[in-house]
PQR file of N, CA, C, O and H, with PARSE charges and radii, in Angstrom:
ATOM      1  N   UNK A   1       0.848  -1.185   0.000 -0.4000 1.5000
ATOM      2  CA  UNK A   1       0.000   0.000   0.000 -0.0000 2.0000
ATOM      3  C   UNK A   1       0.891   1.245   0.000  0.5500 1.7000
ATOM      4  O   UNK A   1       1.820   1.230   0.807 -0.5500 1.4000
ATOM      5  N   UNK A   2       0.731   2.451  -0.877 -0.4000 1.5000
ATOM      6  CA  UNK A   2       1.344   3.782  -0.775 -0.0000 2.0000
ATOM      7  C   UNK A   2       0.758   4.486   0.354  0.5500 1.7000
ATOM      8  O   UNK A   2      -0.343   4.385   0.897 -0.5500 1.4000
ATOM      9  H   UNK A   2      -0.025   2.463  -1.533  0.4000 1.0000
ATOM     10  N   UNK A   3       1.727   5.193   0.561 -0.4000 1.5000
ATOM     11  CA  UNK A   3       1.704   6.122   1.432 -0.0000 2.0000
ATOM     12  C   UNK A   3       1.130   7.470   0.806  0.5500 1.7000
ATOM     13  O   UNK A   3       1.082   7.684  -0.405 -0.5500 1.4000
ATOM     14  H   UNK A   3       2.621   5.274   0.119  0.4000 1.0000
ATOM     15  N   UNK A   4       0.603   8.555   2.026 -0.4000 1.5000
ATOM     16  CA  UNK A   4      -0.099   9.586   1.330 -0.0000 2.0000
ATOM     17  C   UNK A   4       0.458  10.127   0.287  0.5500 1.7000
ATOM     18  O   UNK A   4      -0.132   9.893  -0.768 -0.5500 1.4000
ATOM     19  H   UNK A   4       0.642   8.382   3.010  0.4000 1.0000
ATOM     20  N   UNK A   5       1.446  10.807   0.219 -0.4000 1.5000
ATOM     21  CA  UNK A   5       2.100  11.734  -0.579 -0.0000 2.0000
ATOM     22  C   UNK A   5       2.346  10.761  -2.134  0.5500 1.7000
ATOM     23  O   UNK A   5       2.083  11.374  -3.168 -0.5500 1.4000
ATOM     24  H   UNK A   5       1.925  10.996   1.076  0.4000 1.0000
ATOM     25  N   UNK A   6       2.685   9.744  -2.230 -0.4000 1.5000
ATOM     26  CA  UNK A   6       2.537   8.724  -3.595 -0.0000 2.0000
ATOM     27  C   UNK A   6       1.340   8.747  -3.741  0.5500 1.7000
ATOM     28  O   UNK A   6       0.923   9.274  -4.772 -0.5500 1.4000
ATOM     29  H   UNK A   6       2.899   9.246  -1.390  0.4000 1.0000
ATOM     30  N   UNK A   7       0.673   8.363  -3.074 -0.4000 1.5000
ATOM     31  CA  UNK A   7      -0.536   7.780  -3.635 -0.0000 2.0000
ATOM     32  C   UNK A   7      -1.599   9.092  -4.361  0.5500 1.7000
ATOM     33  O   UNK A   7      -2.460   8.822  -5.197 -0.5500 1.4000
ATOM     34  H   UNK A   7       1.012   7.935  -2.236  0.4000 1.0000
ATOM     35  N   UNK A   8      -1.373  10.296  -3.930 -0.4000 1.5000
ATOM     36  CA  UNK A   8      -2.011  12.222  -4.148 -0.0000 2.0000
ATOM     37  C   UNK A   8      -1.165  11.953  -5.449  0.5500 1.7000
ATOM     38  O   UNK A   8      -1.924  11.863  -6.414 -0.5500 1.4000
ATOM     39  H   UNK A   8      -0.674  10.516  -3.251  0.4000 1.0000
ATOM     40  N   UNK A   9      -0.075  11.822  -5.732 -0.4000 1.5000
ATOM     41  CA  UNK A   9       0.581  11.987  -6.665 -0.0000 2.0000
ATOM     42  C   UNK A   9       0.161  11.532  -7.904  0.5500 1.7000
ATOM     43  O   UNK A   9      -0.063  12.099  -8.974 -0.5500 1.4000
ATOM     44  H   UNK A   9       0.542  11.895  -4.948  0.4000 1.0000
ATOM     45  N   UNK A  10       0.083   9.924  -7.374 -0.4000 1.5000
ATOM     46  CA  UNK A  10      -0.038   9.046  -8.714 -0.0000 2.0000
ATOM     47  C   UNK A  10      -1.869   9.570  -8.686  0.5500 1.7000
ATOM     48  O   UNK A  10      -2.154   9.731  -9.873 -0.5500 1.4000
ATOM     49  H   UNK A  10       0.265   9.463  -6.505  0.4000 1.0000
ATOM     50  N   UNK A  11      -2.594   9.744  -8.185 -0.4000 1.5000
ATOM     51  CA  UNK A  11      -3.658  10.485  -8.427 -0.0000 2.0000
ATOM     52  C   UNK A  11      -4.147  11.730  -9.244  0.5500 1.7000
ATOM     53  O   UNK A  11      -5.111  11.878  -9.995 -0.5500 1.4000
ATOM     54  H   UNK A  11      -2.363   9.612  -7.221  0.4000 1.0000
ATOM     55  N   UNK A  12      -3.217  12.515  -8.864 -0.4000 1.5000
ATOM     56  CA  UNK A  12      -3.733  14.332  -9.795 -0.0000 2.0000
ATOM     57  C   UNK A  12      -3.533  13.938 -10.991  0.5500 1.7000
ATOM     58  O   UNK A  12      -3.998  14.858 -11.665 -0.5500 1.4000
ATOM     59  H   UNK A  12      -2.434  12.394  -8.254  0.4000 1.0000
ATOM     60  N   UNK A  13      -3.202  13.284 -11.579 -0.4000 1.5000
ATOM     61  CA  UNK A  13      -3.053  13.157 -13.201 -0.0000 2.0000
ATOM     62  C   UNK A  13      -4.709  13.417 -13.830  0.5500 1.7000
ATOM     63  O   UNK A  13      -5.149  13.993 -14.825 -0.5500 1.4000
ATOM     64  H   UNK A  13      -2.824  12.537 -11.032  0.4000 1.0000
ATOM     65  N   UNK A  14      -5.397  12.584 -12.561 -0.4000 1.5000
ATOM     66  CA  UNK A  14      -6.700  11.876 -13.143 -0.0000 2.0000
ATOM     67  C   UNK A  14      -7.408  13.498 -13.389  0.5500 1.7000
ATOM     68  O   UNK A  14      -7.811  13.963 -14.456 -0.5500 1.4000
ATOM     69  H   UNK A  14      -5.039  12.115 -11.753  0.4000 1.0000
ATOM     70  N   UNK A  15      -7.400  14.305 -11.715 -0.4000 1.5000
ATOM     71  CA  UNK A  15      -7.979  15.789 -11.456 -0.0000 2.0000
ATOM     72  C   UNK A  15      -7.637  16.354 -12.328  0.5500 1.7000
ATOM     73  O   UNK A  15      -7.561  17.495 -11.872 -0.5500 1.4000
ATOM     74  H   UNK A  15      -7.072  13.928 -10.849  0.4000 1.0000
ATOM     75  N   UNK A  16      -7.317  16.407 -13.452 -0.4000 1.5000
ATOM     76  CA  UNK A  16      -7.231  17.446 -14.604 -0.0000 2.0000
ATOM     77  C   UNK A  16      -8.486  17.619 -15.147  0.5500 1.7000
ATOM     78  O   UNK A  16      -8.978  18.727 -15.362 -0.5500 1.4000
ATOM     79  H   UNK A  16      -7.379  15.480 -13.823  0.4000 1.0000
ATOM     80  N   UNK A  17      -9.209  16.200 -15.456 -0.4000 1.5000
ATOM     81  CA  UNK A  17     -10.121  16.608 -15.718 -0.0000 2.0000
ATOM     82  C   UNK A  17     -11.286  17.391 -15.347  0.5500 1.7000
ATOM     83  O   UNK A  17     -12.348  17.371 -15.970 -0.5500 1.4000
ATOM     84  H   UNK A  17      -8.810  15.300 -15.281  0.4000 1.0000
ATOM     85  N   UNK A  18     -11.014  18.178 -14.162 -0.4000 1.5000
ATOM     86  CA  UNK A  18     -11.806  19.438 -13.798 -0.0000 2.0000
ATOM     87  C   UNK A  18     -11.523  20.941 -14.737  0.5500 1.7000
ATOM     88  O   UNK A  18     -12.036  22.056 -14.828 -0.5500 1.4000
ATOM     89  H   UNK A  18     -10.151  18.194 -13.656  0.4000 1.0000
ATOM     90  N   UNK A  19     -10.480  20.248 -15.288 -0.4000 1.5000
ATOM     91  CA  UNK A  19      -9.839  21.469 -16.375 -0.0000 2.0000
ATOM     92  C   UNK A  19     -10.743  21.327 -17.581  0.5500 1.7000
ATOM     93  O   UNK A  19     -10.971  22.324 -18.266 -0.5500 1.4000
ATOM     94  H   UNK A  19     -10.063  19.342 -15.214  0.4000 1.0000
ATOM     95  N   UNK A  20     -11.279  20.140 -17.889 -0.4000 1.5000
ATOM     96  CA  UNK A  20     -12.007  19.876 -19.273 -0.0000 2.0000
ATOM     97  C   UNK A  20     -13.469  19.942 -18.957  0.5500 1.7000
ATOM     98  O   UNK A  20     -14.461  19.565 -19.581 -0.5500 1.4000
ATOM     99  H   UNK A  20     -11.094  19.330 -17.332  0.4000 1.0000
ATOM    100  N   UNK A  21     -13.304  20.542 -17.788 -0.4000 1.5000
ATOM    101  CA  UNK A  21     -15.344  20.294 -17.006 -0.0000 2.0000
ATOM    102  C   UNK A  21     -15.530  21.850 -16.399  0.5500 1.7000
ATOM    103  O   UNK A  21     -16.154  22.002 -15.349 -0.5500 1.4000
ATOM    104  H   UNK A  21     -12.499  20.848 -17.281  0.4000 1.0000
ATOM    105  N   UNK A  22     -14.938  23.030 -17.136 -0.4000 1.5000
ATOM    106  CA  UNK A  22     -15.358  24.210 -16.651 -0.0000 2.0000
ATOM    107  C   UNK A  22     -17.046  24.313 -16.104  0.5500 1.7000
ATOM    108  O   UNK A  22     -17.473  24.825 -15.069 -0.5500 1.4000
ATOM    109  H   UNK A  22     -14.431  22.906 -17.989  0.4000 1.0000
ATOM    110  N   UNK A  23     -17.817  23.604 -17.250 -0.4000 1.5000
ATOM    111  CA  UNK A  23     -19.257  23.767 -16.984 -0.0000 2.0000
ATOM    112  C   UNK A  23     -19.452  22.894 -15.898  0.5500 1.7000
ATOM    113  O   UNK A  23     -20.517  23.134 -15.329 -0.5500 1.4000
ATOM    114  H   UNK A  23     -17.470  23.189 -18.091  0.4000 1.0000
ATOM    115  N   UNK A  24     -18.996  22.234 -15.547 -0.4000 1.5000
ATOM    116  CA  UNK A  24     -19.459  21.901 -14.371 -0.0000 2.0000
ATOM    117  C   UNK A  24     -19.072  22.081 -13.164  0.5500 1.7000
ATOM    118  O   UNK A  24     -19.794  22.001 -12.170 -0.5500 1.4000
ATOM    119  H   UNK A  24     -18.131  22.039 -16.009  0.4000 1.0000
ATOM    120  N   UNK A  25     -17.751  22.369 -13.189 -0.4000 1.5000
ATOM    121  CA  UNK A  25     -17.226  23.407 -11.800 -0.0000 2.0000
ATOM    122  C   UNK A  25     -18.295  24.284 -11.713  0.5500 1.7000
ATOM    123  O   UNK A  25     -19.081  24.202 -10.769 -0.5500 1.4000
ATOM    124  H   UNK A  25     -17.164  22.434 -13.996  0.4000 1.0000
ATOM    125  N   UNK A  26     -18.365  24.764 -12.220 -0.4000 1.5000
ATOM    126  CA  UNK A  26     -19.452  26.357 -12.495 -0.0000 2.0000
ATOM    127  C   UNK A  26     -20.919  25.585 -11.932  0.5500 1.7000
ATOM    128  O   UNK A  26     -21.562  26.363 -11.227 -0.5500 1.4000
ATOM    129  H   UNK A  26     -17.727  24.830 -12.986  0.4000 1.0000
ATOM    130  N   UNK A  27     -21.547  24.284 -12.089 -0.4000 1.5000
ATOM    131  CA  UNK A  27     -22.635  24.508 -11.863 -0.0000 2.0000
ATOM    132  C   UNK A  27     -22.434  23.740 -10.763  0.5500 1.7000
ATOM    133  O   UNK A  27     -23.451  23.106 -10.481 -0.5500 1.4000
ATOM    134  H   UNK A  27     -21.025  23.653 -12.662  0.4000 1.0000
ATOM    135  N   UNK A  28     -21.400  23.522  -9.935 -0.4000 1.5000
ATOM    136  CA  UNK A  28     -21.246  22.848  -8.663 -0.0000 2.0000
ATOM    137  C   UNK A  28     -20.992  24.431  -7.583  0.5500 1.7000
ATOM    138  O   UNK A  28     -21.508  24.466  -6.465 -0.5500 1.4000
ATOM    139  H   UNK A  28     -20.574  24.037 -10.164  0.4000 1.0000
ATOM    140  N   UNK A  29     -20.530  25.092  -7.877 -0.4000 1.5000
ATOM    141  CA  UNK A  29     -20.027  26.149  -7.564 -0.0000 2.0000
ATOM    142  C   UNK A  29     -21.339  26.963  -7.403  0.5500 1.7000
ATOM    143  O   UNK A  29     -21.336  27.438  -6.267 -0.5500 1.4000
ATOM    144  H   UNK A  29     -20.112  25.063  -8.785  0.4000 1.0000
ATOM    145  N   UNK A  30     -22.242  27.246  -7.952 -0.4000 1.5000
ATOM    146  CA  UNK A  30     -23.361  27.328  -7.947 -0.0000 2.0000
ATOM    147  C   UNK A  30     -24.516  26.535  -7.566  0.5500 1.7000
ATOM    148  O   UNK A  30     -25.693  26.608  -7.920 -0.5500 1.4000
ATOM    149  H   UNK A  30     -22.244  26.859  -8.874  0.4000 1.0000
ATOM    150  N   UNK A  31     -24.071  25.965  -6.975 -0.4000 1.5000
ATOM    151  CA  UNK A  31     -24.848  24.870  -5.594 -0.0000 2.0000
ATOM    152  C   UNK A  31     -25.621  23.659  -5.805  0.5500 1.7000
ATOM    153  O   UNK A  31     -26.406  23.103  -5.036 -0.5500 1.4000
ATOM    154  H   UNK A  31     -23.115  25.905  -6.688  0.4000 1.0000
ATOM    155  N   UNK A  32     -25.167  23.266  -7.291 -0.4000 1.5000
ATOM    156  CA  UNK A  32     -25.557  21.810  -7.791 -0.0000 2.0000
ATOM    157  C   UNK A  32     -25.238  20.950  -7.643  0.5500 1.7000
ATOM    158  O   UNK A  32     -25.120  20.365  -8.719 -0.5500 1.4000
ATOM    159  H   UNK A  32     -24.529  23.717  -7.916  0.4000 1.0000
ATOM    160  N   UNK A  33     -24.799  20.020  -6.343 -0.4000 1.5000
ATOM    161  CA  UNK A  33     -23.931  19.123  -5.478 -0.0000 2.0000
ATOM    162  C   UNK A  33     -24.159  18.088  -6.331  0.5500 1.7000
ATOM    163  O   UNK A  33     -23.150  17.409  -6.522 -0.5500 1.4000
ATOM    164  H   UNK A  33     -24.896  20.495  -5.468  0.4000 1.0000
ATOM    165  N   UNK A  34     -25.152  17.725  -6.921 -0.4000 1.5000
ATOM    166  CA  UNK A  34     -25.099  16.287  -8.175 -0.0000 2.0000
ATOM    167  C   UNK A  34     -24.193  16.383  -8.931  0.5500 1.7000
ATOM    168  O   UNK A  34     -24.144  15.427  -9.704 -0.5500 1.4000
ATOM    169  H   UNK A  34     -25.971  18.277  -6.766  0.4000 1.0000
ATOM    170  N   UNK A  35     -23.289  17.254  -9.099 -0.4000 1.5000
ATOM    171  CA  UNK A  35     -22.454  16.893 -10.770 -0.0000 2.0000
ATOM    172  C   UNK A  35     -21.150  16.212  -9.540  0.5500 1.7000
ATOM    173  O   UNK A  35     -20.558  15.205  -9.929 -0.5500 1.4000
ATOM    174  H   UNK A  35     -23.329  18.031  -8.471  0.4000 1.0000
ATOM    175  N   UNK A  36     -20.861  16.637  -8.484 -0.4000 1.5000
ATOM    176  CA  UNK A  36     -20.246  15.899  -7.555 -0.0000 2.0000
ATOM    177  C   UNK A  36     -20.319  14.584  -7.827  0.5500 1.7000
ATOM    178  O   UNK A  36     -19.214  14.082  -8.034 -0.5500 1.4000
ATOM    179  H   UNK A  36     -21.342  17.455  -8.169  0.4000 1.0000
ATOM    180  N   UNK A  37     -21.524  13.619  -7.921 -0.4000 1.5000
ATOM    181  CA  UNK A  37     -21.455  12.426  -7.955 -0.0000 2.0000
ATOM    182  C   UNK A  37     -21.061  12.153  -9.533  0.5500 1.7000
ATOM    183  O   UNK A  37     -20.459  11.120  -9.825 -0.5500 1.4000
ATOM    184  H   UNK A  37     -22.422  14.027  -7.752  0.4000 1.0000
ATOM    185  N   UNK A  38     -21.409  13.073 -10.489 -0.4000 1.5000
ATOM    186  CA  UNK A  38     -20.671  12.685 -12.550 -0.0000 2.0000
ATOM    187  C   UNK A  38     -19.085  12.858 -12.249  0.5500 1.7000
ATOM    188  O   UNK A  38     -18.236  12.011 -12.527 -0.5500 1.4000
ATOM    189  H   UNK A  38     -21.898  13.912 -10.251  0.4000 1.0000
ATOM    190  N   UNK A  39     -18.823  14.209 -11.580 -0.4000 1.5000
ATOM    191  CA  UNK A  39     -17.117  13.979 -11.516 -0.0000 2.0000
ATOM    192  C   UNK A  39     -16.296  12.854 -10.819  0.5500 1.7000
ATOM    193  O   UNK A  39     -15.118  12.562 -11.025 -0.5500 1.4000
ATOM    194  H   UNK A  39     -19.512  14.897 -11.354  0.4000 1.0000
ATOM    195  N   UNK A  40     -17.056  12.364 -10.070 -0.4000 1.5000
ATOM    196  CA  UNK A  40     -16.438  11.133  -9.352 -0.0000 2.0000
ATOM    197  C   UNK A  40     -16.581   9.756  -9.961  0.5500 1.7000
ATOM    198  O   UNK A  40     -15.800   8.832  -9.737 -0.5500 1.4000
ATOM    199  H   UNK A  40     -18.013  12.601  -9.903  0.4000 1.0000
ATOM    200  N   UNK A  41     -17.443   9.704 -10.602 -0.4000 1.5000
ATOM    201  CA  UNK A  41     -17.910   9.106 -11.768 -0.0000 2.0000
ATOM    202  C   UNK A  41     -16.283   8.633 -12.797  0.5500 1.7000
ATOM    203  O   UNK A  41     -15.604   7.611 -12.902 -0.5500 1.4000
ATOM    204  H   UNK A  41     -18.078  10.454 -10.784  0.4000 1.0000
ATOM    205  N   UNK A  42     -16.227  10.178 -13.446 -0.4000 1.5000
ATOM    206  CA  UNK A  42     -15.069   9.730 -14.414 -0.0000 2.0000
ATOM    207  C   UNK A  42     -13.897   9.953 -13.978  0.5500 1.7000
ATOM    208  O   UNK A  42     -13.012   9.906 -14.833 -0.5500 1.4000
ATOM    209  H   UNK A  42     -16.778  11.008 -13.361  0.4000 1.0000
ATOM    210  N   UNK A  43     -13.463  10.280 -12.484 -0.4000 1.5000
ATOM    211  CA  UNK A  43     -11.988  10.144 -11.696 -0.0000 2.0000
ATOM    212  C   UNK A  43     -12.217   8.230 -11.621  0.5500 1.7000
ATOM    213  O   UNK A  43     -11.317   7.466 -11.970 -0.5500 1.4000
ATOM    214  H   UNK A  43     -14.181  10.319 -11.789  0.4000 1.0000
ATOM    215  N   UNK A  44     -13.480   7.787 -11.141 -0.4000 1.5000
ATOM    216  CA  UNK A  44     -13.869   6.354 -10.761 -0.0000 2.0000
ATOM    217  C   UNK A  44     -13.020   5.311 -11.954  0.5500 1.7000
ATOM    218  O   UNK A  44     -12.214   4.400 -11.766 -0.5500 1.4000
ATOM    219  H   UNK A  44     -14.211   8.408 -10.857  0.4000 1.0000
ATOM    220  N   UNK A  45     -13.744   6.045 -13.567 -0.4000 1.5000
ATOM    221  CA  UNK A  45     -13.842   5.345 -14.700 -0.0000 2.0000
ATOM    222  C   UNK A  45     -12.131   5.541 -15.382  0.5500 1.7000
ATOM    223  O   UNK A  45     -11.424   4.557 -15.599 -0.5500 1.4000
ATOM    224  H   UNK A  45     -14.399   6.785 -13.719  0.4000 1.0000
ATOM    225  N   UNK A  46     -11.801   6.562 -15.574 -0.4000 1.5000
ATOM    226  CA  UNK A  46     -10.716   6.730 -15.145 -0.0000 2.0000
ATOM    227  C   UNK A  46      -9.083   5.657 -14.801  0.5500 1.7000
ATOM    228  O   UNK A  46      -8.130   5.280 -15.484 -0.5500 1.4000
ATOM    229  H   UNK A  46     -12.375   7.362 -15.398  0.4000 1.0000
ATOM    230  N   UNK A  47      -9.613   5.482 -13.059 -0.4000 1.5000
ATOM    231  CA  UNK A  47      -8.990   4.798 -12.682 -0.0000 2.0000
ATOM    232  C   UNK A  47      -9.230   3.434 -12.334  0.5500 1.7000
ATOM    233  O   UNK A  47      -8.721   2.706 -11.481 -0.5500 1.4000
ATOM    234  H   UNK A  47     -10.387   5.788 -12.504  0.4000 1.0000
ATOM    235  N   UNK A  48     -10.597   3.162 -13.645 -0.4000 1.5000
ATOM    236  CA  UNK A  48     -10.891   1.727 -13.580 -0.0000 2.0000
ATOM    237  C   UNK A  48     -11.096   1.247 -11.938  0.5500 1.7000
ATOM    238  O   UNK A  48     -10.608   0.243 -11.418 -0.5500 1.4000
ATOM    239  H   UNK A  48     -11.010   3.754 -14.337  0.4000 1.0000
ATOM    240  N   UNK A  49     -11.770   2.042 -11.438 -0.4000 1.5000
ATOM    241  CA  UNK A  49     -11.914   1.663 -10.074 -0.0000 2.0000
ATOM    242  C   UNK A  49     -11.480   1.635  -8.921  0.5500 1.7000
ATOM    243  O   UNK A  49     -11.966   1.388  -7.817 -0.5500 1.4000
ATOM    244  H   UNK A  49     -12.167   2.857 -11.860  0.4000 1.0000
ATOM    245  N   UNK A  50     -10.184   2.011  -9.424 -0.4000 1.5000
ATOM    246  CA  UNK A  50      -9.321   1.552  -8.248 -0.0000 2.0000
ATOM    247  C   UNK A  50      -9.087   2.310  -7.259  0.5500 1.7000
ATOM    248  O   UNK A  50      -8.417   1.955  -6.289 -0.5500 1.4000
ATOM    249  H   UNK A  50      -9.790   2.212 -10.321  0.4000 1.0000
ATOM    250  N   UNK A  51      -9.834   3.910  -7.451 -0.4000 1.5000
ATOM    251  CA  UNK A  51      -9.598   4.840  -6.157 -0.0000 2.0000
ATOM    252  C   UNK A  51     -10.424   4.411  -5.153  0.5500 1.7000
ATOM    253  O   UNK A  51     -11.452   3.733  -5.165 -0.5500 1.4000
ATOM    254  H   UNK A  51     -10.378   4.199  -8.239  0.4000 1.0000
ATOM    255  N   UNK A  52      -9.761   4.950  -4.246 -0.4000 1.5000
ATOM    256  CA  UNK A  52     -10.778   5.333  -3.059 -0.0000 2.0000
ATOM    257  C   UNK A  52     -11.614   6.337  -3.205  0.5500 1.7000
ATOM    258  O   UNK A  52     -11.195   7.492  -3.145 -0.5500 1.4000
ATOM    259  H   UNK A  52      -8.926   5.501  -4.236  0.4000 1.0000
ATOM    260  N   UNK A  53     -13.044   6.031  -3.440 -0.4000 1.5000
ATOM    261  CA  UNK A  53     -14.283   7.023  -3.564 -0.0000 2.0000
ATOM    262  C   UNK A  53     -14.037   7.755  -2.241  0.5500 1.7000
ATOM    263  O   UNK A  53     -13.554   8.750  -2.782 -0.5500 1.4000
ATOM    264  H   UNK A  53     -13.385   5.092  -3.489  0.4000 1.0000
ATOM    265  N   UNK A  54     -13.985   8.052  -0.945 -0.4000 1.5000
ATOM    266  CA  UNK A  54     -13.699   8.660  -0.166 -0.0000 2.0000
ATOM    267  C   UNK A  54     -12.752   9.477  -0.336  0.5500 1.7000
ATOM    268  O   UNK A  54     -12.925  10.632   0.052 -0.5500 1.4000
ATOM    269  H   UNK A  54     -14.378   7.244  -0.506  0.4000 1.0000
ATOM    270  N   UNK A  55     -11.497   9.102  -0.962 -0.4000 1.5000
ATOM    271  CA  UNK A  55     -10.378  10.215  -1.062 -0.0000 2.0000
ATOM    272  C   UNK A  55     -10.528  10.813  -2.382  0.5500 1.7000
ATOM    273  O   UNK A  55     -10.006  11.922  -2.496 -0.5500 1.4000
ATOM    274  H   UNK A  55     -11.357   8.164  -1.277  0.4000 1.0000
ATOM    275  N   UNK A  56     -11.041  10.404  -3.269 -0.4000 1.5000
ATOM    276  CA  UNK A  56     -11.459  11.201  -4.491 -0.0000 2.0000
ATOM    277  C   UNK A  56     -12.459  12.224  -4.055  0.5500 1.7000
ATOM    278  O   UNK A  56     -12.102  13.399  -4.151 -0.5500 1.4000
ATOM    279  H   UNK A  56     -11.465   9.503  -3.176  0.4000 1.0000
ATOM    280  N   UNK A  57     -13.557  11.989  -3.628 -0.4000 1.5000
ATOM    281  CA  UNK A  57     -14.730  12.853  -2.992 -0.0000 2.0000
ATOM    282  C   UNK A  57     -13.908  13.975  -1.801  0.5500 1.7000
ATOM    283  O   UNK A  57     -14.391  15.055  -1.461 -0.5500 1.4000
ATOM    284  H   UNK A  57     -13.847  11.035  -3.549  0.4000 1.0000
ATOM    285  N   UNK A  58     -13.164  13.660  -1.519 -0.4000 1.5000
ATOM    286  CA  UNK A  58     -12.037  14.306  -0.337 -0.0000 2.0000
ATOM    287  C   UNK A  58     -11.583  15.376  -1.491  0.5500 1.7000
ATOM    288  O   UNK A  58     -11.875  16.571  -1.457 -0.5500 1.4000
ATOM    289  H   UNK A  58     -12.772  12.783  -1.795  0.4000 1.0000
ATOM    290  N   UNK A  59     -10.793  14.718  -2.549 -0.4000 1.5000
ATOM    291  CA  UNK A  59     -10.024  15.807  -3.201 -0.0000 2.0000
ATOM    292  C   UNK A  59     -10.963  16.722  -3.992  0.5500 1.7000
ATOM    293  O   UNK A  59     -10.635  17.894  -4.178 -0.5500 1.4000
ATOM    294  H   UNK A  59     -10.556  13.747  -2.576  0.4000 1.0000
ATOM    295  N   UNK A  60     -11.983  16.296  -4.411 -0.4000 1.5000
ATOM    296  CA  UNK A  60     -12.798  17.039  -5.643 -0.0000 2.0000
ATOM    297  C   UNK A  60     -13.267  17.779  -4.545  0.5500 1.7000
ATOM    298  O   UNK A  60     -12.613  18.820  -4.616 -0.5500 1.4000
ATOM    299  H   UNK A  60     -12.250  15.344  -4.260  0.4000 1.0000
ATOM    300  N   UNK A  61     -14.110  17.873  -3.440 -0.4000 1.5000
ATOM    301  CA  UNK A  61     -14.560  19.104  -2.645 -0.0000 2.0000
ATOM    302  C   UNK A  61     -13.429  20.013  -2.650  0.5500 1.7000
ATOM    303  O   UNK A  61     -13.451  21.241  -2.730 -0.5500 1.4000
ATOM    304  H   UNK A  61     -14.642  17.028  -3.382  0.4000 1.0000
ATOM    305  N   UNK A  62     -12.217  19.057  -2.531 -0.4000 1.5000
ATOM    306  CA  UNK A  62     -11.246  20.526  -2.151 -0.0000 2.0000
ATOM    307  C   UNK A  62     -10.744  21.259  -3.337  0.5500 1.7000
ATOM    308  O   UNK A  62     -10.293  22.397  -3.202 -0.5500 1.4000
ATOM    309  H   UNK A  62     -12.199  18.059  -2.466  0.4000 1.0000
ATOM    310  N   UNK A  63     -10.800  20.634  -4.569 -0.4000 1.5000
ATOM    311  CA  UNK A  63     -10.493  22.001  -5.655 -0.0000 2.0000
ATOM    312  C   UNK A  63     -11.541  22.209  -5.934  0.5500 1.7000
ATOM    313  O   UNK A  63     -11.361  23.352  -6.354 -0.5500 1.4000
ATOM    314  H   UNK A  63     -11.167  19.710  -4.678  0.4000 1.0000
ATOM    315  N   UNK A  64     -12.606  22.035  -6.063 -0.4000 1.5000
ATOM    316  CA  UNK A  64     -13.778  22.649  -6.115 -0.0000 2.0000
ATOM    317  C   UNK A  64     -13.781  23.963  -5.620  0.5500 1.7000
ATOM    318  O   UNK A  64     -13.718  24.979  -6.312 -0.5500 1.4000
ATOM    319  H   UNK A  64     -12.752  21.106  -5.722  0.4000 1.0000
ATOM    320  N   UNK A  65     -13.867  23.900  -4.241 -0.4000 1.5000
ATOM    321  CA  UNK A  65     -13.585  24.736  -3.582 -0.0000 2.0000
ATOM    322  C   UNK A  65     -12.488  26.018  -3.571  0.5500 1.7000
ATOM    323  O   UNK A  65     -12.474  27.114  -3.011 -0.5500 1.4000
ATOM    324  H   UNK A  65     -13.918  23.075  -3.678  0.4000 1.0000
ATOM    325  N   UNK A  66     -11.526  25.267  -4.534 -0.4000 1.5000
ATOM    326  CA  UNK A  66     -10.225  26.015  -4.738 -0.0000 2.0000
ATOM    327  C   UNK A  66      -9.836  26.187  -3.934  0.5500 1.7000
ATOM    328  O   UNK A  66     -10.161  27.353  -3.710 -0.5500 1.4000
ATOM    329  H   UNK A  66     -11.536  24.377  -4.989  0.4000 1.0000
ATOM    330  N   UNK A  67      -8.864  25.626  -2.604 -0.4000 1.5000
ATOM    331  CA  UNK A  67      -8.221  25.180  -1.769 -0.0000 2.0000
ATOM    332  C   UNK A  67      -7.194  24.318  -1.946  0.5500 1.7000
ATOM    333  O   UNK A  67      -6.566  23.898  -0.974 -0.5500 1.4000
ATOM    334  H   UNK A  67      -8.600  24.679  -2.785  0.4000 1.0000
TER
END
């Protein structure tokens, strides 16, 4: 098992795709908490499964948020 800092790493590759989902930052940002469950969706599909839905849902609130 990786440790935090590997495992964030080998992860952000996937979080780009918040770069290709302006419209939906925007309509999460604007208080549409469902596209939350589509972006986790294709970090999920993505990584063929293999994240942790908890730490994905962890990271997407936090750039969401821009934090």
């Amino acid at each position: 098992m990786q440790n935090g800092p590997q495992r964030r790493q080998r992860f952000l590759p996937h979080m780009l795709l918040l770069d290709n989902r302006v419209d939906t930052v925007a309509k999460y940002r604007a208080g549409n908490e469902k596209v939350l469950s589509f972006l986790m969706g294709q970090v999920m599909k993505q990584t063929r499964g293999r994240a942790n839905a908890q730490f994905v849902q962890t990271v997407l609130k936090r750039l969401l948020a821009g934090k």
